[in-house]
Steps between C-alpha positions, in 0.01 A plus 500: 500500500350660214271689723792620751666671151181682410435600869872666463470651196187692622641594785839665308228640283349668770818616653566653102152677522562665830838628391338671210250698729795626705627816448898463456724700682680730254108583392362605860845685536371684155247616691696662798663815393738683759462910487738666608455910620516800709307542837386786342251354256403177748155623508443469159665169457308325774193579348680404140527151731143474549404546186741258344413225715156483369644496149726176592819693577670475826746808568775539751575823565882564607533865679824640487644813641723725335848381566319201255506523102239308399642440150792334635275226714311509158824407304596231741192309456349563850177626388269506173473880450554843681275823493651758681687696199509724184592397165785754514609323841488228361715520164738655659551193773481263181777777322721510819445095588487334202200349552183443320236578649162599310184704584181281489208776562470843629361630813534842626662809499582604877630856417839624669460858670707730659409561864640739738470573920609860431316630190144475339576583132779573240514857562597467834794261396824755576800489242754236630237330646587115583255202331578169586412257244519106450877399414416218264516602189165423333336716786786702539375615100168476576533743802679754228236479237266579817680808586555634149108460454527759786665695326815486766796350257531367099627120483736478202464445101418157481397431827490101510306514827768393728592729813853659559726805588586572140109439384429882567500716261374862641471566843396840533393492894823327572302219649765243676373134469549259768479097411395291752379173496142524422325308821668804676342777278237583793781482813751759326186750480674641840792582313409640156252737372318260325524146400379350194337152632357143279153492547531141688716669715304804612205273612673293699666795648107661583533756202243485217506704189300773585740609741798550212617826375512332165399155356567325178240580207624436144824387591378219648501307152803248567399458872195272430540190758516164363456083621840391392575118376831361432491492107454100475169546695377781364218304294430238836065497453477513842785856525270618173159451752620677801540833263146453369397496886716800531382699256160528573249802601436280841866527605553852287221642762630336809818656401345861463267437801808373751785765383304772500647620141848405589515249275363499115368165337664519196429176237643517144643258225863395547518619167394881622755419795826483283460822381556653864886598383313776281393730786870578591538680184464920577 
């Protein structure tokens, strides 16, 4: 009898020892992080995937078009981060939403030009002359900042980088601004004189920077792209090592190499980040 009672206990010890060697299920879900972004910047994130995998990560990547906010999938839990925005994009979705949702690590800059079927450079612009721009109102700003930097309007005192009818201060050139949704930036090209189109946007509509009238330079400040975490995550290990993959000359060059200059690595402190609000001051 005495023997049957040690031959159990060894066996639940064994069971104990092989539970300890397992990896429990909350920890290999750690390890799985769900990306969510833009067709746009696939490329980049598939070889992001690669790279991750041999560093222990496993990442989903979730495409969505444009009818899709990725902050709001974000918000509801549905995946572990985004990158498909701007830090000005996305304040002003936490401002307008009430949510809280937190920049984790830069990426790029994808500068926003102003493109045109009709017309090769500002000069040729006529007075009235019709520029669509993006109707939401972080690009809708960023599109005016754009064209004062060409010299075509003057935002107002105190711009706050948010687009608008009553944002424009001078308009010498009587330029009339359309809004449109921005995924239709490149279509409306038909019907304006020029459109002023997110960098994302233009590539998958065939256009690259080199073929814009004008392209973002110093404004571009409070347009550098972010990963995005819902606040509570924002310190996860494994969210903290997919922006150290990121933000690497390996993926900076694949970037450069791919895009063709469309899009700008761009990898500073979150510290340097917060002081984006600064470059709306004239």
């Amino acid at each position: 009898m005495k023997k049957v009672f040690i031959s159990i206990f060894v066996f639940i010890l064994f069971l104990s020892l092989m539970g300890c060697g397992k990896t429990t299920g909350s920890e290999a879900k750690d390890k799985k992080i769900k990306v969510g972004i833009r067709s746009s910047e696939l490329r980049t994130w598939e070889f992001i995937k690669e790279k991750a995998k041999k560093e222990g990560l496993d990442l989903e990547l979730v495409t969505f078009n444009a009818s899709v906010d990725p902050n709001q999938v974000l918000a509801e839990g549905d995946i572990d981060v985004n990158a498909f925005q701007h830090i000005a994009y996305l304040t002003s979705f936490n401002e307008k939403n009430g949510t809280d949702i937190v920049p984790i690590g830069t990426t790029l800059i994808a500068p926003l030009g102003l493109y045109s079927k009709k017309y090769k450079s500002l000069d040729e612009l006529p007075k009235n002359a019709k520029i669509a721009v993006p109707n939401d109102a972080s690009n809708w700003g960023r599109a005016l900042l754009l064209l004062q930097e060409a010299k075509l309007i003057k935002v107002v005192d105190n711009f706050d980088g948010n687009g608008g009818a009553d944002k424009i201060k001078e308009n010498p050139k009587h330029i009339k601004i359309v809004p449109v949704d921005g995924a239709a930036t490149p279509r409306v090209m038909d019907d304006v004189d020029a459109s002023v189109i997110n960098n994302g946007v233009a590539v998958e509509a065939g256009l690259y920077l080199k073929d814009a009238i004008i392209h973002e330079s110093k404004t571009a400040k409070p347009y550098i792209n972010v990963i995005a975490a819902r606040k509570e995550d924002a310190n996860r290990p494994e969210l903290k090592k997919l922006v150290k993959i990121y933000q690497t000359d390996e993926v900076a060059n694949f970037i450069k190499k791919t895009y063709k200059g469309n899009y700008i690595p761009t990898f500073i402190s979150l510290k340097e980040l917060k002081t984006f609000k600064d470059a709306y001051k004239n």
